[in-house]
KOLDO-390920 format. One record per residue (C-alpha): residue in three letters; x, y, z; residue number from 1. Coordinates in Angstrom, 3 decimals, padded with zeros to 6 digits, m for minus. Example, Ala and Ser with C-alpha at 12.3 -4.5 7.8 and 13.67 -1.06 7.14 Angstrom:
(site 'ALA',(012.300,m004.500,007.800),1)
(site 'SER',(013.670,m001.060,007.140),2)
***
This chain:
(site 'UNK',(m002.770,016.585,000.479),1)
(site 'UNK',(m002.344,019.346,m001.647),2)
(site 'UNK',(001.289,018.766,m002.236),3)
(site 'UNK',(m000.147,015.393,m004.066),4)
(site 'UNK',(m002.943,017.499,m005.473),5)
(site 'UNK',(m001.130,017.603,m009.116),6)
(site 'UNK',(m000.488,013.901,m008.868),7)
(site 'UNK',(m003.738,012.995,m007.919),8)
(site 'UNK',(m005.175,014.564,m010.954),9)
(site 'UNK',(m002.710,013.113,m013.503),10)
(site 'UNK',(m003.092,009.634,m012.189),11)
(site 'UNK',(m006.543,009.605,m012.247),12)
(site 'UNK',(m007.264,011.057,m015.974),13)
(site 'UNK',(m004.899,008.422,m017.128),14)
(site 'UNK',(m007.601,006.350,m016.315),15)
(site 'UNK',(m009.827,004.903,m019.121),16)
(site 'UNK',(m013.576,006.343,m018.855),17)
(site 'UNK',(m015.523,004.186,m016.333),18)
(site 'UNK',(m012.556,002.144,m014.891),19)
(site 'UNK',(m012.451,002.952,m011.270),20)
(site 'UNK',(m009.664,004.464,m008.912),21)
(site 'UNK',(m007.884,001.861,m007.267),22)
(site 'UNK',(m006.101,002.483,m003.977),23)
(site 'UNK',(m004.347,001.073,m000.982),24)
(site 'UNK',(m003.624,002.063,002.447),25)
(site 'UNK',(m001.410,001.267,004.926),26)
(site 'UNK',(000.469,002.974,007.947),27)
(site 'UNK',(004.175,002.551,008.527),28)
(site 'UNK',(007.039,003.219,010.912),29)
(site 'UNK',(009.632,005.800,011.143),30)
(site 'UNK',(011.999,005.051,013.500),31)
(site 'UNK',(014.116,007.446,015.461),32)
(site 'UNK',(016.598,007.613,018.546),33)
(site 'UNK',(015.907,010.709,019.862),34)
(site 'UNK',(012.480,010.056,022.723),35)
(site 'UNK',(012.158,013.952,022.761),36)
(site 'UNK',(011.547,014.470,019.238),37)
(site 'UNK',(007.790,015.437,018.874),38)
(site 'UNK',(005.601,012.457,017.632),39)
(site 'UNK',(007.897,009.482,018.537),40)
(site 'UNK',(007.032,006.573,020.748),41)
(site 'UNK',(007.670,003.103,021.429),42)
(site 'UNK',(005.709,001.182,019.423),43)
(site 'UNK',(005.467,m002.617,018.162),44)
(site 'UNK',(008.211,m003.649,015.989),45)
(site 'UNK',(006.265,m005.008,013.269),46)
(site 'UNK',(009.478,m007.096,012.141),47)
(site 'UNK',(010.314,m008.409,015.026),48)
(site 'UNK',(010.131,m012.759,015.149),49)
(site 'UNK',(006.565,m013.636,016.548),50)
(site 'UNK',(007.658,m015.459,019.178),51)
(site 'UNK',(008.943,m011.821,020.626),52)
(site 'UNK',(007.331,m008.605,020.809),53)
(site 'UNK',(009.860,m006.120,020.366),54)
(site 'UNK',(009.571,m002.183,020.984),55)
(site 'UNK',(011.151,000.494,018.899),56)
(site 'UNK',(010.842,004.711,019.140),57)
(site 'UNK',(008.914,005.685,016.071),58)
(site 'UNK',(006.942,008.160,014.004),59)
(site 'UNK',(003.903,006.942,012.881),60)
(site 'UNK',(001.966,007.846,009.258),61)
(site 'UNK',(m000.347,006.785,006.917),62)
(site 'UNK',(m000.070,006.483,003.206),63)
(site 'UNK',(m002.669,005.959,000.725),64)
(site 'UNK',(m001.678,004.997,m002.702),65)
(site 'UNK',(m002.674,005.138,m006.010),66)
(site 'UNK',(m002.681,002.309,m008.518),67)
(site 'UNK',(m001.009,003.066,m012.061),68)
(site 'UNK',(m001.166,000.084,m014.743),69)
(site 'UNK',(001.873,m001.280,m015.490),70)
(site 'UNK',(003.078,m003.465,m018.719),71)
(site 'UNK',(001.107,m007.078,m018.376),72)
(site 'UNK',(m000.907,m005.786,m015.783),73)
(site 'UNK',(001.255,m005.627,m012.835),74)
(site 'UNK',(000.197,m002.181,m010.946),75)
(site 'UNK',(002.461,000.533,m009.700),76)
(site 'UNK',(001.680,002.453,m007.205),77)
(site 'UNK',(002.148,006.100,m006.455),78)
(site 'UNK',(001.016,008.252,m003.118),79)
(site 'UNK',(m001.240,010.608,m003.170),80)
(site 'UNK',(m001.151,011.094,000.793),81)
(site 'UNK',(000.979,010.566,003.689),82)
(site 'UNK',(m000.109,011.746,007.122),83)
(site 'UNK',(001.007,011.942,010.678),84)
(site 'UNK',(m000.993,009.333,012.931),85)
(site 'UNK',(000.636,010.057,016.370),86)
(site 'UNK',(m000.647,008.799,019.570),87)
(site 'UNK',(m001.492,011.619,022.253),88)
(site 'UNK',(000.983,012.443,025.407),89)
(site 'UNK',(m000.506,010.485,028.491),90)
(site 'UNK',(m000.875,012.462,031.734),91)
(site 'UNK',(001.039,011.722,035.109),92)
(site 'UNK',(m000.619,009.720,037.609),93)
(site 'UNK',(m001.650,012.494,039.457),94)
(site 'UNK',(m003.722,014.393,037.153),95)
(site 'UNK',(m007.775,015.174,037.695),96)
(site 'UNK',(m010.366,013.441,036.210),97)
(site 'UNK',(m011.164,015.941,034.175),98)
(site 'UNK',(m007.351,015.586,031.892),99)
(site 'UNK',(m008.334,011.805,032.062),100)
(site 'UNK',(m011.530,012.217,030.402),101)
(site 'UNK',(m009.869,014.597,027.719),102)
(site 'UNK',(m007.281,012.232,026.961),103)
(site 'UNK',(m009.789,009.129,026.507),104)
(site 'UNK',(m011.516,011.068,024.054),105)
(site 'UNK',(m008.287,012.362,022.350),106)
(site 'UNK',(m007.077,008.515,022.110),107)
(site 'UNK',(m010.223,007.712,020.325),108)
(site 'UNK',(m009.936,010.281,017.642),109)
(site 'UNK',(m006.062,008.920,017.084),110)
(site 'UNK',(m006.802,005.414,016.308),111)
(site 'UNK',(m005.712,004.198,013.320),112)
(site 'UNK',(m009.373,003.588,011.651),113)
(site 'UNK',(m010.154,006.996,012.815),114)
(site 'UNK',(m007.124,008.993,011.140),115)
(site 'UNK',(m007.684,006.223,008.283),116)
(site 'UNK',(m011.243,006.872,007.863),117)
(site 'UNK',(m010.811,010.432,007.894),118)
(site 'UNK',(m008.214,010.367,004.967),119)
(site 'UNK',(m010.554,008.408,002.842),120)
(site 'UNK',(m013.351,010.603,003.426),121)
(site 'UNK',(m010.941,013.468,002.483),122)
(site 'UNK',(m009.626,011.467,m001.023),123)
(site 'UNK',(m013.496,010.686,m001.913),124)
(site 'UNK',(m014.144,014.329,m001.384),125)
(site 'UNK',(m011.365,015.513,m003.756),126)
(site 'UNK',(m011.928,012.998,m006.256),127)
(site 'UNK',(m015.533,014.765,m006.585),128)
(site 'UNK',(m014.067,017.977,m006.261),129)
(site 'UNK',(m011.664,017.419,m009.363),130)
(site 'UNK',(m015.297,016.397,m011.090),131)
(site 'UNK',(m014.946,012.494,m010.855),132)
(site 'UNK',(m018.345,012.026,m009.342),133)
(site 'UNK',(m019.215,008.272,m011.338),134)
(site 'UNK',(m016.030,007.038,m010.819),135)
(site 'UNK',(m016.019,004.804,m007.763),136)
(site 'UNK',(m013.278,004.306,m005.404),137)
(site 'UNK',(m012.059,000.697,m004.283),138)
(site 'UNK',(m009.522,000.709,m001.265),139)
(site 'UNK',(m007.341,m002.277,m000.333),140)
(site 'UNK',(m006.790,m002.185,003.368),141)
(site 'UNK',(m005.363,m004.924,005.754),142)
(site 'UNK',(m007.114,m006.200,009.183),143)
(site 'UNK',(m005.980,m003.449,011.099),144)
(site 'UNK',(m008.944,m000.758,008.794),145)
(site 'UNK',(m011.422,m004.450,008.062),146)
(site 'UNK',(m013.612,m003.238,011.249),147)
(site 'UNK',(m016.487,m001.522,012.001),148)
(site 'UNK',(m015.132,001.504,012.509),149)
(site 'UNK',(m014.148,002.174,009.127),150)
(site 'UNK',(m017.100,m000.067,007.484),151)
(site 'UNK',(m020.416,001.515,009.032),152)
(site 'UNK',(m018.792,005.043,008.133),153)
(site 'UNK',(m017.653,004.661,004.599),154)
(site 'UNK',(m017.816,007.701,002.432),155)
(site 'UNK',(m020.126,007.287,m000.829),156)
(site 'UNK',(m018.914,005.315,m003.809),157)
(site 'UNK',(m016.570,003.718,m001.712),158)
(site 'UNK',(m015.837,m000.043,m002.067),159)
(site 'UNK',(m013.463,m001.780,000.391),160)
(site 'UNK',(m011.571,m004.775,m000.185),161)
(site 'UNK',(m009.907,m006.033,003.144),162)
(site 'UNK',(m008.468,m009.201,004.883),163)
(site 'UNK',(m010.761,m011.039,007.819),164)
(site 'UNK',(m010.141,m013.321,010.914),165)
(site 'UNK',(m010.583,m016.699,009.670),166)
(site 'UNK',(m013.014,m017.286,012.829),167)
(site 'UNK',(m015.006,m014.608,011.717),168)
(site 'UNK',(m018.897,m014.798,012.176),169)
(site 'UNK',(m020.531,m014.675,009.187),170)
(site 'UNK',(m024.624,m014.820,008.714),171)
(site 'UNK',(m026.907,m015.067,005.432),172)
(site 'UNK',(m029.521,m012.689,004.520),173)
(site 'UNK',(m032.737,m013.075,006.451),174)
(site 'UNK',(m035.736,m014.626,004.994),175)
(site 'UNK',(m038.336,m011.971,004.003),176)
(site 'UNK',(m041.209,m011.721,006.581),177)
(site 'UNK',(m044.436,m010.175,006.695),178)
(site 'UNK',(m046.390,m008.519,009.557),179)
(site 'UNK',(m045.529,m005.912,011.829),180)
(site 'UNK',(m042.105,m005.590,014.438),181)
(site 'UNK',(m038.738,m004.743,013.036),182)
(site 'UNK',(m037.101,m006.547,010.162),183)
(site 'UNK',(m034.004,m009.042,010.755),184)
(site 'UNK',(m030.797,m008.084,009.339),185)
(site 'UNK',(m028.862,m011.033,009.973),186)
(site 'UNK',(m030.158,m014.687,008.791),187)
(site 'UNK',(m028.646,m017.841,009.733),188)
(site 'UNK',(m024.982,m018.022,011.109),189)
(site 'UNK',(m022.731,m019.447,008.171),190)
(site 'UNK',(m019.665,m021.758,008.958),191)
(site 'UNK',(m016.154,m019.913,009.673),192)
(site 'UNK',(m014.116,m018.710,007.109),193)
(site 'UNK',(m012.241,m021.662,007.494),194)
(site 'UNK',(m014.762,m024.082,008.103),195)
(site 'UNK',(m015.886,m022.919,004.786),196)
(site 'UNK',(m012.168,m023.205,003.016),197)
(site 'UNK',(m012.549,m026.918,004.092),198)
(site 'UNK',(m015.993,m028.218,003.161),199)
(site 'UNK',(m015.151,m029.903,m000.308),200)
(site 'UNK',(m018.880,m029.060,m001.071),201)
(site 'UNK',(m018.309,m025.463,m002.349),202)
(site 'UNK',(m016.362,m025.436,m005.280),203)
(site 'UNK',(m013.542,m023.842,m006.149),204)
(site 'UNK',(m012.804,m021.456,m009.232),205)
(site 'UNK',(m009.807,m020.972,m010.973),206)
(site 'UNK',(m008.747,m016.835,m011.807),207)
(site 'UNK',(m005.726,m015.746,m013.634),208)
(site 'UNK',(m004.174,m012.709,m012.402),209)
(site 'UNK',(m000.746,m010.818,m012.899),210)
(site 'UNK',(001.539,m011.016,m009.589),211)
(site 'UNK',(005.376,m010.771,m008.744),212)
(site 'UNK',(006.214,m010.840,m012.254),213)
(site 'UNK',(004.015,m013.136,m014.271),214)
(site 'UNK',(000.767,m014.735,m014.385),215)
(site 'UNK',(m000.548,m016.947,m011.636),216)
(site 'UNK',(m003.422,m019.320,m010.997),217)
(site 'UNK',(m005.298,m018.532,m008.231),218)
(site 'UNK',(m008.068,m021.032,m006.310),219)
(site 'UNK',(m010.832,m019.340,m005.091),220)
(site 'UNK',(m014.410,m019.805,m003.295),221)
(site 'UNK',(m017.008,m017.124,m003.326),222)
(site 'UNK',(m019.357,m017.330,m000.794),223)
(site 'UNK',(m022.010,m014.299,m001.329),224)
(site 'UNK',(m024.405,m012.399,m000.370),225)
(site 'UNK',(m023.313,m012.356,003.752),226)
(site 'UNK',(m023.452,m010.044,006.422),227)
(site 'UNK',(m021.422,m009.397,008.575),228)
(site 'UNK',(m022.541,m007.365,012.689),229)
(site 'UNK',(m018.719,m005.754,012.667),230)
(site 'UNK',(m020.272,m004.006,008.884),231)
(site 'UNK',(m023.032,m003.566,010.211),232)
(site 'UNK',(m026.647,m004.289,008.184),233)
(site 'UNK',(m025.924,m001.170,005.782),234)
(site 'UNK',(m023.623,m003.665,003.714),235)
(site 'UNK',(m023.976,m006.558,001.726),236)
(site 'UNK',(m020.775,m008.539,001.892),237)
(site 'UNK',(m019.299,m011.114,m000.589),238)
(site 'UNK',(m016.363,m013.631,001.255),239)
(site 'UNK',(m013.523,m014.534,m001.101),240)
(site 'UNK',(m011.559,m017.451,000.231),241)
(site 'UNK',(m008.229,m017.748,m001.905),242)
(site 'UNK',(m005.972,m020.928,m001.625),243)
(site 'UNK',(m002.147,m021.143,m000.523),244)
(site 'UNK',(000.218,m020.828,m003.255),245)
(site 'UNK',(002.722,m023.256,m003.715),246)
(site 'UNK',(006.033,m022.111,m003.646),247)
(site 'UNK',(009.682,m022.882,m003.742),248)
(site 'UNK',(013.205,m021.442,m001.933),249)
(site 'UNK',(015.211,m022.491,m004.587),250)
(site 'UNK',(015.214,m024.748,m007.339),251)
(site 'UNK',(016.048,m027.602,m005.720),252)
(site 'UNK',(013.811,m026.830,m002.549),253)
(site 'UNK',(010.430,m028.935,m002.011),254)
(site 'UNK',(007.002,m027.437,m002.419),255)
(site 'UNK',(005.661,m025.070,000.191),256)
(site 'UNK',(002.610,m023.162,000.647),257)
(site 'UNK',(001.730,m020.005,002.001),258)
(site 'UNK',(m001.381,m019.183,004.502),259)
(site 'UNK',(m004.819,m018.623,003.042),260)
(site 'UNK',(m006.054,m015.597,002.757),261)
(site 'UNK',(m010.037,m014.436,003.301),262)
(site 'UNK',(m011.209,m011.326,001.821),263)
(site 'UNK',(m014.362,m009.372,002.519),264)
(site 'UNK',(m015.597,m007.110,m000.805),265)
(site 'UNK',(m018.368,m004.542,000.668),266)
(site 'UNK',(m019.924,m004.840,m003.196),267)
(site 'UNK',(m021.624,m007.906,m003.328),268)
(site 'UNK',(m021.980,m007.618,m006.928),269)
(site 'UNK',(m018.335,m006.888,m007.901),270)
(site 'UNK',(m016.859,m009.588,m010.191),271)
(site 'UNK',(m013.943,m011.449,m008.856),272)
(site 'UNK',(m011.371,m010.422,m011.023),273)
(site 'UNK',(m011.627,m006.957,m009.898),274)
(site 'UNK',(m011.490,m007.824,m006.211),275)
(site 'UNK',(m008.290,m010.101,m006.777),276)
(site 'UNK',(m006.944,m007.248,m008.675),277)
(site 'UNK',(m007.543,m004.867,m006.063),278)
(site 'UNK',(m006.180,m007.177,m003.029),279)
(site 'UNK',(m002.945,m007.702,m004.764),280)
(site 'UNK',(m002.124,m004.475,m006.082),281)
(site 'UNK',(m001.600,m003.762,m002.250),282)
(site 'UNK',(001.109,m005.055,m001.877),283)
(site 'UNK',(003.068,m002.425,m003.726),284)
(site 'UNK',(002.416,m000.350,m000.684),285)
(site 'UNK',(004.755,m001.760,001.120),286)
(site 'UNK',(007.316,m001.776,m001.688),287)
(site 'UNK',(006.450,002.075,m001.438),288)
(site 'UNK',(007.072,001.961,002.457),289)
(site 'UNK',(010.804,000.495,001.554),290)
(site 'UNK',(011.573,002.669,m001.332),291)
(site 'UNK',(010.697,005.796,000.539),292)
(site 'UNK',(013.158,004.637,003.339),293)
(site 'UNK',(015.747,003.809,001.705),294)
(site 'UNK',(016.222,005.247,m001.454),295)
(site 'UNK',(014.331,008.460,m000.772),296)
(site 'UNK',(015.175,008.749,003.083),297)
(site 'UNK',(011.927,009.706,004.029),298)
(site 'UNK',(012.518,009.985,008.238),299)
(site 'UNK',(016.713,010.556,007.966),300)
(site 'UNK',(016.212,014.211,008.402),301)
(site 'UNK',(017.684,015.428,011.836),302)
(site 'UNK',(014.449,017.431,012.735),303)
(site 'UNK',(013.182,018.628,016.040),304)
(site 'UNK',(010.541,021.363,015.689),305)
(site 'UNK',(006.972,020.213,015.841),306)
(site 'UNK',(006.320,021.500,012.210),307)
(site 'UNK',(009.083,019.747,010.685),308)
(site 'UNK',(009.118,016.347,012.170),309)
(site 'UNK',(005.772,016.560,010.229),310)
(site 'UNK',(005.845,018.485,007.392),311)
(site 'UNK',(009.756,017.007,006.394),312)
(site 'UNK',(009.057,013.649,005.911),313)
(site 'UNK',(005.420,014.482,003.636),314)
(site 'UNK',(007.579,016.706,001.438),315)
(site 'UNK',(010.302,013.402,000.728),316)
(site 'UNK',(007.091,011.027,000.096),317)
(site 'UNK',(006.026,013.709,m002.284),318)
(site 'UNK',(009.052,013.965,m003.931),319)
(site 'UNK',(008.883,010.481,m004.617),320)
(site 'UNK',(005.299,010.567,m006.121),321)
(site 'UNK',(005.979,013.027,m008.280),322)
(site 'UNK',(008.871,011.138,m009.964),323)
(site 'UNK',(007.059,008.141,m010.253),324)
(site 'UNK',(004.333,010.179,m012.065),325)
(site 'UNK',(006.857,012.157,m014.102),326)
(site 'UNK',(008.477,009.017,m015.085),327)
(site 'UNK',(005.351,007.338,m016.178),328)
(site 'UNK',(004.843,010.224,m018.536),329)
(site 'UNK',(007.800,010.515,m020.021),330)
(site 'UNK',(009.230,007.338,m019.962),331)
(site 'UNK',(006.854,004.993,m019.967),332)
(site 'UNK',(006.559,002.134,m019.161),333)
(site 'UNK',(010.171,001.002,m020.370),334)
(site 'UNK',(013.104,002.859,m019.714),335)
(site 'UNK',(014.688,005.055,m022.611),336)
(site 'UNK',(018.151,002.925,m022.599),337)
(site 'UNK',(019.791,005.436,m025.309),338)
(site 'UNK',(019.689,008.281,m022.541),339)
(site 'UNK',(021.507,006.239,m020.036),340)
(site 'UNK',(023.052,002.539,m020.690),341)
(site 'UNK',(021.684,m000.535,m018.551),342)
(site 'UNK',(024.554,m001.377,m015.859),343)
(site 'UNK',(026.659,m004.142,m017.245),344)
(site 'UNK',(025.780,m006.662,m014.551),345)
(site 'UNK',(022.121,m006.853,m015.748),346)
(site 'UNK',(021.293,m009.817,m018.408),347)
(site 'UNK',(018.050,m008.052,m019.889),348)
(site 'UNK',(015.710,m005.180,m019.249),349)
(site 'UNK',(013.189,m005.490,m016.914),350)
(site 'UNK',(009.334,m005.470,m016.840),351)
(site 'UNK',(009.474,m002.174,m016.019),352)
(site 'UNK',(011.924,000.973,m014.608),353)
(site 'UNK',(012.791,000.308,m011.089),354)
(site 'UNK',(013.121,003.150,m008.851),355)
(site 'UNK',(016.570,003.026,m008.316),356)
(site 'UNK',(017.104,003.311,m011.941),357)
(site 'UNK',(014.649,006.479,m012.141),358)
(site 'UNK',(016.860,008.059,m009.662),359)
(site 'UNK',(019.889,007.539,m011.970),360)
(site 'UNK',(017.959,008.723,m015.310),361)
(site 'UNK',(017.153,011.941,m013.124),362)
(site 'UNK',(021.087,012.470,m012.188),363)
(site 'UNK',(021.868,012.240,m015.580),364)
(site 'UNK',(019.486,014.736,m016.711),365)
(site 'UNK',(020.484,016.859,m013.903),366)
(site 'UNK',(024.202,016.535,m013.573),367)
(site 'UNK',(025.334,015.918,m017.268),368)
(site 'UNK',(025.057,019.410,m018.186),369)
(site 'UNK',(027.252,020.703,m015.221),370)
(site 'UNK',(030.088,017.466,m015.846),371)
(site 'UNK',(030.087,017.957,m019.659),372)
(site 'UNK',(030.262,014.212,m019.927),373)
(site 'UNK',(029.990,012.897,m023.723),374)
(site 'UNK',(030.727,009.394,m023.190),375)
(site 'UNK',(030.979,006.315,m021.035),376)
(site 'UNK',(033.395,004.128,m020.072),377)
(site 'UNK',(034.714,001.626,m023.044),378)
(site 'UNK',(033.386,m002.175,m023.106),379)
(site 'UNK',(037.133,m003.468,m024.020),380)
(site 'UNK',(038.782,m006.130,m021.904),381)
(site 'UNK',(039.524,m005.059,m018.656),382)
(site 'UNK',(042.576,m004.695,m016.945),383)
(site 'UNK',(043.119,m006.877,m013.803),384)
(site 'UNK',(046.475,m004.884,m012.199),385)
(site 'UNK',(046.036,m002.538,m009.791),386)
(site 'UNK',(048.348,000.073,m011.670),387)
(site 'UNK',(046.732,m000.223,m014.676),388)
(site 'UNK',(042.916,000.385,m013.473),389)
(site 'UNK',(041.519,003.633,m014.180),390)
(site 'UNK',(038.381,004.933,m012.205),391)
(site 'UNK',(035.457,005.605,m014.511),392)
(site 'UNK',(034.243,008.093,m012.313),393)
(site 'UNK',(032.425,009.893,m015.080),394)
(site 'UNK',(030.198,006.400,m015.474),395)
(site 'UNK',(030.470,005.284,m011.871),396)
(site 'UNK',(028.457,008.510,m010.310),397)
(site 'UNK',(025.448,007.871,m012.532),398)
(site 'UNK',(024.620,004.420,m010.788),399)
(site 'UNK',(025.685,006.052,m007.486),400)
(site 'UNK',(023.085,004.267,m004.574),401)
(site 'UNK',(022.481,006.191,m001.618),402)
(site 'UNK',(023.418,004.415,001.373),403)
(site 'UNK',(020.632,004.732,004.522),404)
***
């Protein structure tokens, strides 16, 4: 963490006063060949088809992120941690009880909501160190961190946002009673998630939020206040059920519609645009999980030690948060097109600076000095004979992709 430390701080002062840090969290795969290397194992191919499960030999970490605003509110976000999350070595078959009990108790503290859990507590803790006591933390997570585990052990000022089973048991709050014996904590049973995305007697809402590009109407119910035993009676729930979108391929596709999705919000007083915020600035998580792969190469270093199968990969994810900050700062929020012209094959600028494109701006910086380039290629008509073709290499290395 405290290679993120300066990024942490500048993301989070950026902030206005009183607007809350928004995160996200996630674990992701780093696949390998080698079974020897310290760390890897076979794990669940999480993009294999679902009528398979398929096994791959991979590293395992997990990344929280930090949500920047973006031009028309889309978020970008930038991590601010990225840890190891292996699973322990299991003993032979013919070790003592004793080795058994050790491991049982090691596999416990190496679950995911553990480790996950445990970095939360860790971010809370530095956001109060770097004196950002009243300003709350709200975490997107998925199903695999929407569990008790992580739930009954929140740290302070913590608000989770997180995905549910859509059979998930659901109860009111009880009725107030009077007289001695313990109080209830859970009231009547509600209907299922989906029972409850079904009964045309709750209405739905209509939010606007800012998603893949534009603006999109989303349909939502809001059941609150619930409980719910895997939160435990410490928290007040509020269900968000939010309709498929409709969809289409291609322009000349028909209508489709994606799966609903249900959303617990452990503040049962937050407003809904903030939770729908929240839940779908996750996704640029996993656009973090792809860029760091394969434009950073976070996991391509041929490493063997214990310290650097670790350490290696945290230092590339680092890298790439602190160019994403730097960028925000000086750049922007567009890109400055008079240090470095737009390739030709792109019709207009985009929403905002892609990190491919960051990578380039930083070349240029870098590398013009030492190529004493002064200009670019010409725009003139080009010449279609192989003889007559002259490599621009002086252009042509700028826009230079990496190849995994």
């Amino acid at each position: 963490m405290e290679l993120f430390a300066s990024v942490r701080r500048t993301l989070v002062d950026s902030l206005p006063q009183g607007e809350p840090v928004v995160a996200a969290m996630d674990d992701t795969l780093i696949r390998h060949v080698g079974r020897k290397i310290p760390g890897v194992k076979y794990r669940r191919d999480p993009l294999g088809p679902a009528f398979r499960v398929n096994f791959v030999l991979a590293q395992r970490f997990i990344q929280i992120s930090l949500a920047r605003d973006a031009l028309g509110g889309q978020a970008r976000m930038v991590p601010v941690d990225f840890t190891h999350a292996p699973t322990p070595q299991k003993p032979r078959k013919n070790a003592d009880e004793e080795q058994w009990e050790e491991y049982k108790e090691v596999v416990k503290a190496c679950r995911l909501a553990t480790v996950g859990l445990e970095r939360l507590r860790i971010l809370r803790e530095q956001l109060d160190a770097d004196g950002q006591h009243d300003r709350g933390l709200w975490i997107s997570v998925d199903g695999s961190y929407t569990n008790g585990r992580v739930l009954k052990h929140l740290p302070e000022r913590t608000t989770v946002v997180g995905r549910i089973r859509n059979d998930a048991k659901l109860y009111e709050l009880p009725e107030p009673t009077h007289g001695r014996g313990r109080r209830r904590v859970y009231g009547r049973e509600l209907p299922t998630p989906e029972a409850m995305r079904q009964d045309l007697n709750i209405p739905w809402r209509e939010v606007k939020a800012f998603a893949a590009g534009r603006k999109h109407t989303f349909r939502i119910k809001v059941i609150r206040p619930v409980r719910w035993r895997a939160a435990g009676g410490k928290h007040t729930l509020q269900l968000l059920i939010i309709a498929p979108l409709r969809y289409r391929k291609n322009r000349n596709s028909k209508l489709l519609y994606r799966k609903p999705t249900y959303l617990i919000c452990t503040d049962p007083e937050a407003s809904v645009d903030q939770i729908l915020r929240t839940y779908i600035a996750r996704w640029e998580i996993e656009v973090n999980f792809r860029e760091e792969k394969s434009l950073i190469g976070v996991g391509q270093a041929q490493v063997r030690h214990p310290v650097s199968t670790q350490a290696v990969p945290v230092m590339a994810a680092a890298s790439y948060s602190m160019l994403l900050t730097a960028a925000g700062q000086v750049v922007g929020r567009t890109v400055a097109q008079e240090s470095l012209p737009s390739p030709k094959w792109r019709d207009s600028s985009p929403l905002r600076a892609s990190t491919q494109t960051l990578i380039n701006h930083l070349r240029h910086e870098l590398w013009r000095p030492a190529l004493n380039i002064t200009h670019f290629a010409s725009s003139g008509r080009p010449q279609t004979k192989s003889q007559k073709i002259a490599l621009q290499l002086n252009s042509a290395i700028y826009y230079s992709v990496a190849s995994g």
